[in-house]
C-alpha positions, 0 to 999 in steps of 0.5 A: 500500500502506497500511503495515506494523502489528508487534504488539510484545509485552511482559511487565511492560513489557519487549518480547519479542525477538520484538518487535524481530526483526519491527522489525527485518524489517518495516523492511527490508521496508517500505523496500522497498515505500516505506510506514511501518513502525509498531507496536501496543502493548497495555499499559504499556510503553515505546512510543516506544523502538521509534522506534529499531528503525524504527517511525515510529509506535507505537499503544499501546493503554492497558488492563491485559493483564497477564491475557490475554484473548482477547477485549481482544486482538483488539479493540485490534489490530483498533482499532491496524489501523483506526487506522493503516490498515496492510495488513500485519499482523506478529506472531510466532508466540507463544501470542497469535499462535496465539490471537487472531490467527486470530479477529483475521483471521476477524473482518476476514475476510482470510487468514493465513499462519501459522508463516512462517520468512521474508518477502520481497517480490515485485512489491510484494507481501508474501510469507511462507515457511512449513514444511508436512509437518511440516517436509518441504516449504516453500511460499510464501504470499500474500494476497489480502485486507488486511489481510494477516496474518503469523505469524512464528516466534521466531528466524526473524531477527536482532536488528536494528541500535538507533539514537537515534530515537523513535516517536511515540506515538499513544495509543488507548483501547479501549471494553469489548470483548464478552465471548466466552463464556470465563471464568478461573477460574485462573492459575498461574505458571510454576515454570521461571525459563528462557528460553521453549521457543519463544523460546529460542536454544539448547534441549537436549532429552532423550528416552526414553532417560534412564530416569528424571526423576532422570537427565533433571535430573542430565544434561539440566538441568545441560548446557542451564545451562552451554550458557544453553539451555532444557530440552527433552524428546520426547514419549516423555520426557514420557509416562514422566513424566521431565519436565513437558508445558511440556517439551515439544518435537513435533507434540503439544508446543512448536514451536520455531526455535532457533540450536542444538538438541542432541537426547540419546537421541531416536531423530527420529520424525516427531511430534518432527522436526515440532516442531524441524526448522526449528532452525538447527543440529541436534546429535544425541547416540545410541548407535543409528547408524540412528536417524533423528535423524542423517538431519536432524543437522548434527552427530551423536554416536554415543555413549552420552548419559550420558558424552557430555553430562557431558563437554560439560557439564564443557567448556562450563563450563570455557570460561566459566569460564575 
């Protein structure tokens, strides 16, 4: 087996946790099979840090990709794999991973697991874990080309232990890659200054139930502050213009893993519960005993949400306070 490749992400030159979390596995895994563990890095950022979290060797790929295109990406992971002859691809199920690795996989025609919530091995061979049905069912995945690609969704490890070690650093250019018929007209910025739905930790979400956007901020907004969690909402919540569709968490929104989700006023229909179900533990805040939530909670509240969550919040800030 010729290695294991972690696509390390980085904004401003500051790795994603995501970034250290496939390290962290990856280097567990290749101890296991007895090959390297190295990692690719697109841009400025400091490449040989990763050295330690368990990288031997980091390809960083130079170039400006502080302005996403799918075309860069692909060329320079596909020029790191060449480079380094790795038959594992890692990366996480970020919006580059549900981008380009795809197109990345088809152009080297192998095959890809995506969305996997575990890795492992078995008789010497990568296997990946992922959620199928909207989360009902689990099935293991493996592949028979290389090299092999693997998504991973954020939060799915720890962060791993840090030592002294540096990487060494292999430097690659990469000639202009062919445009693929896409052109930006525009960027915007996001407005919300929190932790990304599909990287955060601690996620509070708000449903149908809230009546107004003047509510949702008042009783949502504040409770995930206090908790250093980010803002969520259902689809209902969305449509009736309560929150922005960044907010949102389902089959038609973000898709996320986090530690804690507190679900308020949000009944558990199958489109919401296909986009949060693989959350470490699920808190659930309604006033319906029968609503579906409760069936995947591991902590229900049956309550009214607006004497529930401001009681939470005075607590939470309380305790930090305090």
């Amino acid at each position: 087996m010729g290695g294991i490749l972690v696509f390390a992400e980085q904004v401003d030159g500051v790795f994603k946790k995501t970034a250290f979390e496939l390290l962290g596995k990856g280097k567990a895994l290749a101890a296991e099979l007895g090959v390297r563990l190295d990692a690719v890095v697109l841009g400025e950022a400091p490449a040989a840090s990763l050295g330690a979290v368990g990288a031997a060797r980091v390809f960083q790929v130079a170039g400006d990709f502080s302005n996403y295109a799918t075309h860069d990406v692909v060329a320079a992971l596909q020029l790191a794999l060449s480079e380094s002859g790795a038959d594992v691809l890692l990366a996480a199920a970020s919006f580059a991973g549900k981008d380009a690795l795809p197109r990345l996989t088809a152009r080297l025609g192998t095959g890809q697991a995506s969305e996997c919530t575990n890795l492992r091995v078995d008789a010497g061979v990568m296997v990946g874990t992922r959620p199928i049905y909207a989360g009902k069912a689990f099935v293991d995945v493996r592949i028979n080309r290389s090299p092999a690609v693997f998504t991973v969704r954020p939060n799915s490890f720890g962060q791993p232990e840090t030592g002294a070690d540096a990487a060494e650093v292999v430097g690659l250019s990469l000639e202009a890659a062919p445009e693929d018929g896409l052109r930006i007209v525009e960027r915007k910025a996001p407005q919300n200054t929190s932790v990304d739905l599909a990287e955060a930790e601690r996620i509070v979400s708000g449903g149908r139930s809230l009546r107004s956007e003047e509510n949702f901020d008042s009783v949502i907004r504040p409770l995930a502050k206090a908790l250093g969690a980010t803002a969520g909402a259902s689809r209902a919540a969305v449509d009736a213009g309560y929150a922005p569709h960044g907010d949102q968490v389902g089959q038609t929104g973000k898709t996320v893993n986090p530690s804690l989700y507190i679900a308020c006023g949000i009944s558990g229909a199958i489109q919401h519960l296909a986009g949060m179900r693989t959350s470490k533990v699920i808190v659930a805040i309604n006033k319906d005993p029968e609503a579906p939530i409760f069936e995947h909670a591991t902590y229900g509240i049956v309550d009214d949400l607006f004497e529930v969550c401001p009681l939470l919040q005075r607590e939470l800030e309380s305790v930090l306070q305090g």
